[in-house]
ROFI-377653 format. One record per residue (C-alpha): residue in three letters; x, y, z; residue number from 1. Coordinates in steps of 0.05 Angstrom, whole numbers, plus 5000, padded with zeros to 4 digits. Example, Ala and Ser with C-alpha at 12.3 -4.5 7.8 and 13.67 -1.06 7.14 Angstrom:
REM ROFI-377653
<r "ALA" <5246 4910 5156> 1>
<r "SER" <5273 4979 5143> 2>
***
This chain:
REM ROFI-377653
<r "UNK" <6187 8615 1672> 1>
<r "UNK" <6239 8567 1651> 2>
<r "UNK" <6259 8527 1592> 3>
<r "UNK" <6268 8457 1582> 4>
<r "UNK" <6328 8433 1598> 5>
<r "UNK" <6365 8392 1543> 6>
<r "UNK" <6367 8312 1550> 7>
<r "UNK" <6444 8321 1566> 8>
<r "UNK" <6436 8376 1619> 9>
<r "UNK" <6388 8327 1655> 10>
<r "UNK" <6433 8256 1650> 11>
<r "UNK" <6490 8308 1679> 12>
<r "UNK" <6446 8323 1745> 13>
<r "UNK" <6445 8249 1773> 14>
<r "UNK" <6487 8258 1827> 15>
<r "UNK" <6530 8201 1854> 16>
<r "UNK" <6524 8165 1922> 17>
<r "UNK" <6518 8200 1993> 18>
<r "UNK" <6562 8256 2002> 19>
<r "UNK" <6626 8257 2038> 20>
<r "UNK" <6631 8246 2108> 21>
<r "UNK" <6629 8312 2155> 22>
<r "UNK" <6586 8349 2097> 23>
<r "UNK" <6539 8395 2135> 24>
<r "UNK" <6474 8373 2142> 25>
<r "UNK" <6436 8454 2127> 26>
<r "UNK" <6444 8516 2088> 27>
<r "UNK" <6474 8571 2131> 28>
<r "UNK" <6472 8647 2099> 29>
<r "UNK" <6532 8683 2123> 30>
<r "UNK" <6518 8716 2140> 31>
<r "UNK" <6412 9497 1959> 32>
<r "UNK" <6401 9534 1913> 33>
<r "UNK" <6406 9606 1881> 34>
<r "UNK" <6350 9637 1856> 35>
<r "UNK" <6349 9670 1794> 36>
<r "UNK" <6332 9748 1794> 37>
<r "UNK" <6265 9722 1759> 38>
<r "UNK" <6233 9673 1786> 39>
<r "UNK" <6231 9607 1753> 40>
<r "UNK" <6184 9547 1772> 41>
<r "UNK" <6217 9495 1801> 42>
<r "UNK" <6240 9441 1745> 43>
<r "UNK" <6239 9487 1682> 44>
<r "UNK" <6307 9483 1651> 45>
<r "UNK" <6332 9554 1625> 46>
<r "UNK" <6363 9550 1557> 47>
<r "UNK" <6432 9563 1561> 48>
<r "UNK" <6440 9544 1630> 49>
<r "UNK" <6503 9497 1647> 50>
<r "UNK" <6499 9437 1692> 51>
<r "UNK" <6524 9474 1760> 52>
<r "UNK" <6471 9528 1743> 53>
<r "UNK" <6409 9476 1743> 54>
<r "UNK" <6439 9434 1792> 55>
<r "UNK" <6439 9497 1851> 56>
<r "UNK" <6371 9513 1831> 57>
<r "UNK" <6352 9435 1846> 58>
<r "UNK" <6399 9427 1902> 59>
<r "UNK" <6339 9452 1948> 60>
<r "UNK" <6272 9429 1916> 61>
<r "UNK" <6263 9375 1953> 62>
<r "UNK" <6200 9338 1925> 63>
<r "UNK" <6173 9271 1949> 64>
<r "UNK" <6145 9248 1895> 65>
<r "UNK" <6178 9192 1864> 66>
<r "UNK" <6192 9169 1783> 67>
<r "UNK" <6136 9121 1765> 68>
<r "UNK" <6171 9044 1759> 69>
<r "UNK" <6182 9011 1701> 70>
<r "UNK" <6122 8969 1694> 71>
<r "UNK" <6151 8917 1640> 72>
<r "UNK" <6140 8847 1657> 73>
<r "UNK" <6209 8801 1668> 74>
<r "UNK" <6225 8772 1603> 75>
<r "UNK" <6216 8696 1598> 76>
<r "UNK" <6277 8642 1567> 77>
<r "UNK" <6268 8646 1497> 78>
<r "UNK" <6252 8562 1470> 79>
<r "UNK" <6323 8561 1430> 80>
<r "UNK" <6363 8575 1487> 81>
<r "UNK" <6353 8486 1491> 82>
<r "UNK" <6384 8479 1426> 83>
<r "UNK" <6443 8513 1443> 84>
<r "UNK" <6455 8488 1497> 85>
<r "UNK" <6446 8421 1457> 86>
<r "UNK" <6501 8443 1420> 87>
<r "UNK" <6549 8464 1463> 88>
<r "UNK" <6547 8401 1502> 89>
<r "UNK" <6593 8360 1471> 90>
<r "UNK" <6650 8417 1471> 91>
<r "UNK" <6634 8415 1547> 92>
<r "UNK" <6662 8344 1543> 93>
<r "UNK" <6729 8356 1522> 94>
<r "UNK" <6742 8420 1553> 95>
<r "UNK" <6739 8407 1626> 96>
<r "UNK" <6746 8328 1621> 97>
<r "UNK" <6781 8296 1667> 98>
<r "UNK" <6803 8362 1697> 99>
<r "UNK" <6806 8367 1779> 100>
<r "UNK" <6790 8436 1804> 101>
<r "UNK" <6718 8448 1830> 102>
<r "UNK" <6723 8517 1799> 103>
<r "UNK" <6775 8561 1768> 104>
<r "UNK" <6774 8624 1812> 105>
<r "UNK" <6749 8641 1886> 106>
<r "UNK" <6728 8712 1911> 107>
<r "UNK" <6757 8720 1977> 108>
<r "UNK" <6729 8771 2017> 109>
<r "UNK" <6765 8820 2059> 110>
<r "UNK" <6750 8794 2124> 111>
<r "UNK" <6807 8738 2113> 112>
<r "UNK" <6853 8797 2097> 113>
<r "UNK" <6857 8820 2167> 114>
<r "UNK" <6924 8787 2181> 115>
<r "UNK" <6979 8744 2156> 116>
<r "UNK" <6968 8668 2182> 117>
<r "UNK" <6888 8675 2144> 118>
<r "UNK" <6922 8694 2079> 119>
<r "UNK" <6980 8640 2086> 120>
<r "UNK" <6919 8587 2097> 121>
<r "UNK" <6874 8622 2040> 122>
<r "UNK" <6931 8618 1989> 123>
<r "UNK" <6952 8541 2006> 124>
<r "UNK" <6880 8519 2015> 125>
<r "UNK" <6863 8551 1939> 126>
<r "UNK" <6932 8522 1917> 127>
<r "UNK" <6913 8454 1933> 128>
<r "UNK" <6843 8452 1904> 129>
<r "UNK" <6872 8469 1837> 130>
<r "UNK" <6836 8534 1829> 131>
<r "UNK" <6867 8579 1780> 132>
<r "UNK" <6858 8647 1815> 133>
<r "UNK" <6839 8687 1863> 134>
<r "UNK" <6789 8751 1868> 135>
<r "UNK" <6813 8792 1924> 136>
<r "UNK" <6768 8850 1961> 137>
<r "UNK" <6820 8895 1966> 138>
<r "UNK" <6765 8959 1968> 139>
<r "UNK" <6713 8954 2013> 140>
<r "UNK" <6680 9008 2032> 141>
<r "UNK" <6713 9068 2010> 142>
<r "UNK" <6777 9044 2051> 143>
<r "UNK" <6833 9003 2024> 144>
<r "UNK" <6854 8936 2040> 145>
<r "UNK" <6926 8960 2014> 146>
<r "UNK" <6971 9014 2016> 147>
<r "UNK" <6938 9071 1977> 148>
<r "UNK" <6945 9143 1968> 149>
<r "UNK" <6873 9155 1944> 150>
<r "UNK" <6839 9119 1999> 151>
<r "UNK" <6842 9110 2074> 152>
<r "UNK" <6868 9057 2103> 153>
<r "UNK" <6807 8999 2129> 154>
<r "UNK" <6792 9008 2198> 155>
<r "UNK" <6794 8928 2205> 156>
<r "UNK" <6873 8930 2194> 157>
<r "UNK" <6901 8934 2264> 158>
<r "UNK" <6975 8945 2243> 159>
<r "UNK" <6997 8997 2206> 160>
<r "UNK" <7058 8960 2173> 161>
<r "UNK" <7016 8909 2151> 162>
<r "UNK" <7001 8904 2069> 163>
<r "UNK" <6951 8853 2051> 164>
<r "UNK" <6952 8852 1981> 165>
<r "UNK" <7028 8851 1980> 166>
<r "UNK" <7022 8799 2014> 167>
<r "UNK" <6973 8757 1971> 168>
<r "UNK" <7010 8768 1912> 169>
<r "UNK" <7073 8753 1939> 170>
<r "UNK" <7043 8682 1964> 171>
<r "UNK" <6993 8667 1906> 172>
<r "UNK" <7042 8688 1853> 173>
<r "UNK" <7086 8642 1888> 174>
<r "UNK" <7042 8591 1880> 175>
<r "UNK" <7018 8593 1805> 176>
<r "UNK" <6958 8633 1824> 177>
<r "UNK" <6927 8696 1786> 178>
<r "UNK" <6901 8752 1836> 179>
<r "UNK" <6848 8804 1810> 180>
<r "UNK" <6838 8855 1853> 181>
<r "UNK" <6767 8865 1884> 182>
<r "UNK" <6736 8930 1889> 183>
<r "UNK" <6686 8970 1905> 184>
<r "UNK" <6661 9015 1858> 185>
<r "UNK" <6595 9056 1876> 186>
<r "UNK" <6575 9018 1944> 187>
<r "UNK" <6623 9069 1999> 188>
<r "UNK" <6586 9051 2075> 189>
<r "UNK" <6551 9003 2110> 190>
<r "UNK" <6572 9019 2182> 191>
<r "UNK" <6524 9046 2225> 192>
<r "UNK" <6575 9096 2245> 193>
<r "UNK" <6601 9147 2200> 194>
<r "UNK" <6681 9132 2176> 195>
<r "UNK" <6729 9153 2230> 196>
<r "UNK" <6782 9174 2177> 197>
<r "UNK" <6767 9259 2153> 198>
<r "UNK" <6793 9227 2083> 199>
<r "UNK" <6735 9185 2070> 200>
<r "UNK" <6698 9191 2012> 201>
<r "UNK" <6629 9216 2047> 202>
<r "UNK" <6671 9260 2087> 203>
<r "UNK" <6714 9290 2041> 204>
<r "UNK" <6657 9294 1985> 205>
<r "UNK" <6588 9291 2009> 206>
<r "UNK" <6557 9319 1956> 207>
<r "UNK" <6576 9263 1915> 208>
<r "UNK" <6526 9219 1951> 209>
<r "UNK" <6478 9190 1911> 210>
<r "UNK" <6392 9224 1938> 211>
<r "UNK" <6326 9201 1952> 212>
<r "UNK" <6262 9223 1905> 213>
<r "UNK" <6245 9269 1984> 214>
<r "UNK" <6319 9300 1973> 215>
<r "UNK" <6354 9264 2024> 216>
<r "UNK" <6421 9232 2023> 217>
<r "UNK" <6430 9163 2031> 218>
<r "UNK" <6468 9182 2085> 219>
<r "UNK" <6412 9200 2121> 220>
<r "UNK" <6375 9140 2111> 221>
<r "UNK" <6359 9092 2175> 222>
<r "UNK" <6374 9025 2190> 223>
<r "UNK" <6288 9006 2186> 224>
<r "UNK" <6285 9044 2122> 225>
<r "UNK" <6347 9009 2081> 226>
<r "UNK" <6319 8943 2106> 227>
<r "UNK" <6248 8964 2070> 228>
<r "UNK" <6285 8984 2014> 229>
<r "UNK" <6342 8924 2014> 230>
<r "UNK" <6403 8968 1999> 231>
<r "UNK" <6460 8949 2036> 232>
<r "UNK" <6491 9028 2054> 233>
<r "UNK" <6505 9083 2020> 234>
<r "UNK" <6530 9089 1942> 235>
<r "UNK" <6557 9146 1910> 236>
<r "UNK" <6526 9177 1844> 237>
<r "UNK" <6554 9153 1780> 238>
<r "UNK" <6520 9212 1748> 239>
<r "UNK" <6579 9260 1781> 240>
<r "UNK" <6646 9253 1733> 241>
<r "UNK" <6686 9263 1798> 242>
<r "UNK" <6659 9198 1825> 243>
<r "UNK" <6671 9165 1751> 244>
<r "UNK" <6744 9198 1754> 245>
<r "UNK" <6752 9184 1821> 246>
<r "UNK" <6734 9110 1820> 247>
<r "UNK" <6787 9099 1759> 248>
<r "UNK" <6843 9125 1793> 249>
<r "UNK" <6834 9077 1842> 250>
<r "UNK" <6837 9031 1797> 251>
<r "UNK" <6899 9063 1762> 252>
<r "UNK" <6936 9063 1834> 253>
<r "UNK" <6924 8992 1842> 254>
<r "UNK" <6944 8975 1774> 255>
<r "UNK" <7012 9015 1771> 256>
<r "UNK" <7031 9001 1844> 257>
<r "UNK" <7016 8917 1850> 258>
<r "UNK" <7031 8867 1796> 259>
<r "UNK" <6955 8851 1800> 260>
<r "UNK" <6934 8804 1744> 261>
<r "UNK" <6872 8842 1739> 262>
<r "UNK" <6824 8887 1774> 263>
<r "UNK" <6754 8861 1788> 264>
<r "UNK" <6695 8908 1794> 265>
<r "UNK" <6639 8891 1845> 266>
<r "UNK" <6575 8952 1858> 267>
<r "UNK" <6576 8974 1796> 268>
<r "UNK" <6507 8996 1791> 269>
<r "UNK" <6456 9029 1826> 270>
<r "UNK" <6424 9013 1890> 271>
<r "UNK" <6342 9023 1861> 272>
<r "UNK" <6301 9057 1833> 273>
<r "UNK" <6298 9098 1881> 274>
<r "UNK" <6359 9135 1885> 275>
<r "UNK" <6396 9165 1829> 276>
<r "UNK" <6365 9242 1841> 277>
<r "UNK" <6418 9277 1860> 278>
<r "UNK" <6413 9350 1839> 279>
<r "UNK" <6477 9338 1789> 280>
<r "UNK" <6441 9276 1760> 281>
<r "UNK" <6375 9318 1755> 282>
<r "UNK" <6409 9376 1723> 283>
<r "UNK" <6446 9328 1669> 284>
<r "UNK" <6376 9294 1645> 285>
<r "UNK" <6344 9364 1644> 286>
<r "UNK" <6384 9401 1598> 287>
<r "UNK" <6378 9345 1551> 288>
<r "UNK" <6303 9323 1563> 289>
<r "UNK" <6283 9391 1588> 290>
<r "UNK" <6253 9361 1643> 291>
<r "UNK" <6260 9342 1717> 292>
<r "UNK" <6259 9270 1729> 293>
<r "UNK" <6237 9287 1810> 294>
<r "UNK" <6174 9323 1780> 295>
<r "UNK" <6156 9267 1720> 296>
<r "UNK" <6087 9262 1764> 297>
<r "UNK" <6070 9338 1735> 298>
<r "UNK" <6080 9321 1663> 299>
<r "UNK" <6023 9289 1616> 300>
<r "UNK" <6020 9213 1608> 301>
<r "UNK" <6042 9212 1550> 302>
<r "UNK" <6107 9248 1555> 303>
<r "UNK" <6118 9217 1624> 304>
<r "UNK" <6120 9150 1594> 305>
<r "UNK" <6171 9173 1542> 306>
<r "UNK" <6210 9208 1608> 307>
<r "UNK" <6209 9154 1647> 308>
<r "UNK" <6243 9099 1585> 309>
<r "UNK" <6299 9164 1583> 310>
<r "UNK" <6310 9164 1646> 311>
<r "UNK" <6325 9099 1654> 312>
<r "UNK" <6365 9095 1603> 313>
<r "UNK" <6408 9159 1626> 314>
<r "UNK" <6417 9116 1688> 315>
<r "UNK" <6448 9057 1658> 316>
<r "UNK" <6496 9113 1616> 317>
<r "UNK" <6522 9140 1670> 318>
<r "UNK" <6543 9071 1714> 319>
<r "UNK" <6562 9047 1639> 320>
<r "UNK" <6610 9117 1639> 321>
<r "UNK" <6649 9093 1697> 322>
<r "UNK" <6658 9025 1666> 323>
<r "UNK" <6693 9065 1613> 324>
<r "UNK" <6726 9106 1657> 325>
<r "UNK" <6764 9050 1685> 326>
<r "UNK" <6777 9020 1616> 327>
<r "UNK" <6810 9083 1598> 328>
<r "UNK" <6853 9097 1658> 329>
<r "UNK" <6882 9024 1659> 330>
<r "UNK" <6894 9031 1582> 331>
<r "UNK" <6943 9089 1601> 332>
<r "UNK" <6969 9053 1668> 333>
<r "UNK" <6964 8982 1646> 334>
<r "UNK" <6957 8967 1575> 335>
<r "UNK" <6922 8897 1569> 336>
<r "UNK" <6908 8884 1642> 337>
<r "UNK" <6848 8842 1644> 338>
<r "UNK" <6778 8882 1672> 339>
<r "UNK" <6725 8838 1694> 340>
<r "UNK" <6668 8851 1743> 341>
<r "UNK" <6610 8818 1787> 342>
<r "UNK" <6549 8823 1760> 343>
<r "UNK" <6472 8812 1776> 344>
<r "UNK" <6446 8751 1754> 345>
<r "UNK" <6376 8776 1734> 346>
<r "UNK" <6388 8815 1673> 347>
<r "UNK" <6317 8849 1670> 348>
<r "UNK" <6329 8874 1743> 349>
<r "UNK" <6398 8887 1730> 350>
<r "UNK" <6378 8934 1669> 351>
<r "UNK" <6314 8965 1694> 352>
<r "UNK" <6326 8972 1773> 353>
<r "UNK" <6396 8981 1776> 354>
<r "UNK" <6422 9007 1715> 355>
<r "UNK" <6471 8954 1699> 356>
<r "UNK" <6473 8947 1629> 357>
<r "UNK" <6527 8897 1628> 358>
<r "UNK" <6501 8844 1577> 359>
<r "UNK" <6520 8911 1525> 360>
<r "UNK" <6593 8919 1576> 361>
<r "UNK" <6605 8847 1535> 362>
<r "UNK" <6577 8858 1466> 363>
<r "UNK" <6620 8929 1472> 364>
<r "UNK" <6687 8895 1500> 365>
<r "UNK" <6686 8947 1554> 366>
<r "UNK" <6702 8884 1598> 367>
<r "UNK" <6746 8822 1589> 368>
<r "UNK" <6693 8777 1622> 369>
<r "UNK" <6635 8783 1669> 370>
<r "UNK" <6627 8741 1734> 371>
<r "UNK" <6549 8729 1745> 372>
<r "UNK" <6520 8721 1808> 373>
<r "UNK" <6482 8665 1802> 374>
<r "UNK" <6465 8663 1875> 375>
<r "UNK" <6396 8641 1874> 376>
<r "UNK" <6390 8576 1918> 377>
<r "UNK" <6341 8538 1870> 378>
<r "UNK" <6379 8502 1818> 379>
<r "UNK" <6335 8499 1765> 380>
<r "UNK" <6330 8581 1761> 381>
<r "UNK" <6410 8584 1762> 382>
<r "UNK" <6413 8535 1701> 383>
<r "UNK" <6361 8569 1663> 384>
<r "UNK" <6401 8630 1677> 385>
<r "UNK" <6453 8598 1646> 386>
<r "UNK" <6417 8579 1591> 387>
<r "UNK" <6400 8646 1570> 388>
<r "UNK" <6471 8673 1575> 389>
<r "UNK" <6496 8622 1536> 390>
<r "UNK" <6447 8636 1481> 391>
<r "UNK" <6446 8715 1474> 392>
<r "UNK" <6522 8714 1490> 393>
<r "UNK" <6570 8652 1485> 394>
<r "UNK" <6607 8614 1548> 395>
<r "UNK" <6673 8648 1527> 396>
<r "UNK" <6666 8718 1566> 397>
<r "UNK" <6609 8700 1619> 398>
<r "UNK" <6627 8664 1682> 399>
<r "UNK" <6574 8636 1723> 400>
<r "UNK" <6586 8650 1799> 401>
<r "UNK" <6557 8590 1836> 402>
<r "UNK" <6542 8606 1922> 403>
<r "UNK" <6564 8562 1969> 404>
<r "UNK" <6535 8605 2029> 405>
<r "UNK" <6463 8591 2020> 406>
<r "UNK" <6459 8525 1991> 407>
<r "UNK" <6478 8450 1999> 408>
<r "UNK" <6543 8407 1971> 409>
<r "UNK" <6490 8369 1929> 410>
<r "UNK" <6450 8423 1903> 411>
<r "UNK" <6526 8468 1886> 412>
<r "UNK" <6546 8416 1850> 413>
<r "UNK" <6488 8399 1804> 414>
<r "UNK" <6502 8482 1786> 415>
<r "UNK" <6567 8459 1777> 416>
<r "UNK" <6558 8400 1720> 417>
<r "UNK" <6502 8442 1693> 418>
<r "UNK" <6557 8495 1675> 419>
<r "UNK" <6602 8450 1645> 420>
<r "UNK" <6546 8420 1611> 421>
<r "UNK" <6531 8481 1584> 422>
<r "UNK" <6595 8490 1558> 423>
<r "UNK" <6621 8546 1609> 424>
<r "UNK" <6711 8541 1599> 425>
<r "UNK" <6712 8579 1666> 426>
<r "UNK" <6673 8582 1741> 427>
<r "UNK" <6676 8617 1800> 428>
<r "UNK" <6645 8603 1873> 429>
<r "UNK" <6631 8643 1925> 430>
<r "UNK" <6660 8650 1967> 431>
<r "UNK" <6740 8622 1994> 432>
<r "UNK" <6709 8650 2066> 433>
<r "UNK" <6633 8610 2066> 434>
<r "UNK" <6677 8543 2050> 435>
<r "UNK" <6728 8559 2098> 436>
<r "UNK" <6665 8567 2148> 437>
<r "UNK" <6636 8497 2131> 438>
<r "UNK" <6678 8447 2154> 439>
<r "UNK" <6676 8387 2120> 440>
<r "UNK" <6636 8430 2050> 441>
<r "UNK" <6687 8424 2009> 442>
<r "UNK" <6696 8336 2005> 443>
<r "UNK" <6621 8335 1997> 444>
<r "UNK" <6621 8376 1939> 445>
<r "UNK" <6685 8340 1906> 446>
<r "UNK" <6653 8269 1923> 447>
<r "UNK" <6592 8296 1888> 448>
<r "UNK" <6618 8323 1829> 449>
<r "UNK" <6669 8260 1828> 450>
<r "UNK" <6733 8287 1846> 451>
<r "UNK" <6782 8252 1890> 452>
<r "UNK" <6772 8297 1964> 453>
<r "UNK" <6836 8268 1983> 454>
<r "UNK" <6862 8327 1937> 455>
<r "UNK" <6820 8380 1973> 456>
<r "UNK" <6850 8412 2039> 457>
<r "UNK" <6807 8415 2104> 458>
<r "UNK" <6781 8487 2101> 459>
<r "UNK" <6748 8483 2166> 460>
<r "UNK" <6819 8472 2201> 461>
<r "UNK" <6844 8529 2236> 462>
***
């Protein structure tokens, strides 16, 4: 359900004239256990028992039952949220008046990183359209798009000589642009073949994969069953303080090795509901709840209820722990460096399926600013997004993230001049790679938002 829209928001939708000429004409989407001497029923926590302790006796009770979803219905835009954006209107005004860019930073995804004459075009192509910086994927999946100690090196890199983000920042700093470095955090695999390198995280440590309610891995997972449950490979478990420690020293490396102007957190959550039950994470929850969270289905109602709401919010302590985590180990490496990270736009999702608390990451300071994905291809749900992050949290630390892959110039840039509308100092698009895809994309979305495109490079050029 959405709000009304202020008077102002609406005036700042009429869009001028027919876009430029050679806009595309559609919307393209880019694409076991020990057992004790006397038996114990499965699930019963021991008192006194430490975490490895519970953990080996879950490590190999499988059960398929799985915790009962949060039934809470999505919580609907609050009526005020119009006011404020009422007020912040005018300060809209003078902030970005007059002002050029289309938006102030671009993630770039590691697929242009794959060799020099891409990130020579990438950096002049940003230069020219006045964006302020760049968001670099410089982790992918468990491999490094860089020269790292910690990580192997990204199969995609052909030569072994070759340092993409030395070469970014050598270019971008060059030319007056910031570069935050992408990574990574929880998300390790996609590939439907296991990682070549022995280093690799889920070779090295599989036992830090995150499990199914049935036991499994999420290694073990098939292609038909991650489409049914729209995870995108396998994540690690935030629950394990190697993973937390683990994922900050990767983010230590990068800071103390590259003159980064920041490091950029993406999959910082979990995939569903569904996963999360690794034996560790089981045995964590259990000697504080006294409970198993795979065997909730045996309990009463009513303590179920109050096991579920404890679960979930273990969940979102542990991916808020390696939020912290990172913090901490650029404090010591870094002192000041600026930590920001992608985050889902849907905050009741975000909270209840995925354990991404990050509305409280803001409110806390654990991070400098947040870059939502506001991906959705419907304008009016971005701008009521907008809306509500505005009202519950300010424009100063929350950056909306507008698409470009999945929707057209016109309806981008009505996102666009409902941000600034809103008041929002700073945007982001994604992606650098879905303009550089669309030929002609980016003079359609200047001419609609009324900048000159003679000031925007071709990005369909190669």
């Amino acid at each position: 359900m959405s709000p009304l829209l202020p008077l102002a928001l609406v005036l700042a939708l009429s869009l001028p004239g027919p876009p430029a000429r050679g806009a595309p004409s559609g919307d393209r989407v880019p694409a076991p256990g020990t057992p004790a001497t006397d038996p114990v029923p499965a699930g019963v926590v021991v008192p006194g028992s430490s975490v490895a302790e519970v953990a080996d006796s879950f490590a190999g009770s499988a059960d398929s039952s799985t915790a009962a979803a949060d039934s809470s219905a999505a919580a609907s835009a609050d009526s005020s949220v119009a006011a404020a954006a009422d007020s912040s209107a005018a300060a809209a005004d003078s902030t970005r008046a007059g002002r050029a860019p289309l938006a102030d930073y671009l993630w770039v995804t590691r697929s242009t990183l794959l060799d020099r004459a891409a990130i020579e075009r990438m950096v002049e192509r940003s230069r020219a359209a006045g964006v302020r910086g760049l968001l670099v994927q410089v982790v992918g999946r468990g491999d490094a798009f860089y020269r790292s100690d910690l990580l192997p090196r990204s199969e995609a890199l052909d030569r072994s000589d070759f340092d993409p983000l030395a070469l970014v920042l050598e270019r971008a700093h060059a030319a007056g642009l910031e570069v935050h470095a992408w990574m990574n955090c929880l998300l390790v695999w996609s590939a439907p073949h296991r990682p070549r390198d022995p280093g690799h995280v889920l070779n090295r440590h599989p036992e830090w994969v995150a499990h199914l309610p049935d036991g499994r891995s999420m290694t073990q997972l098939r292609a038909a069953e991650r489409s049914r449950l729209g995870v995108e490979g396998v994540y690690l478990s935030p629950a394990r303080p190697a993973v937390r420690a683990w994922i900050a020293s990767i983010a230590r490396e990068i800071a103390a090795r590259y003159a980064v102007d920041g490091i950029h957190l993406d999959y910082i959550r979990e995939p569903g509901t569904f996963a999360g039950l690794d034996a560790d994470a089981r045995a964590r929850f259990a000697l504080e709840y006294g409970a198993d969270p795979a065997r909730f289905r045996l309990e009463p109602p009513a303590r179920r209820a109050a096991l579920d709401s404890s679960w979930s919010a273990f969940q979102r302590e542990q991916v808020t722990a390696v939020v912290r985590g990172v913090r901490d180990s650029l404090a010591g490496a870094r002192p000041g460096l600026a930590l920001s990270a992608a985050v889902l736009a849907d905050t009741v999702s975000a909270e209840r399926d995925h354990a991404q608390e990050w509305r409280a990451w803001v409110r806390d300071g654990l991070l400098d600013r947040v870059f939502v994905m506001c991906y959705a291809p419907t304008v009016q749900t971005v701008l009521a997004q907008m809306l509500a992050y505005a009202s519950e949290l300010g424009t100063g630390r929350v950056v909306p993230g507008i698409a470009v892959f999945n929707s057209s110039a016109a309806a981008a840039a009505a996102k666009i001049k409902g941000a600034i509308e809103l008041g929002y100092p700073t945007l982001a698009l994604y992606s650098y790679d879905s303009l550089d895809e669309r030929p002609g994309y980016w003079d359609a979305l200047a001419g609609f938002l009324g900048t000159p495109p003679a000031a925007i490079p071709a990005m369909g050029s190669r």
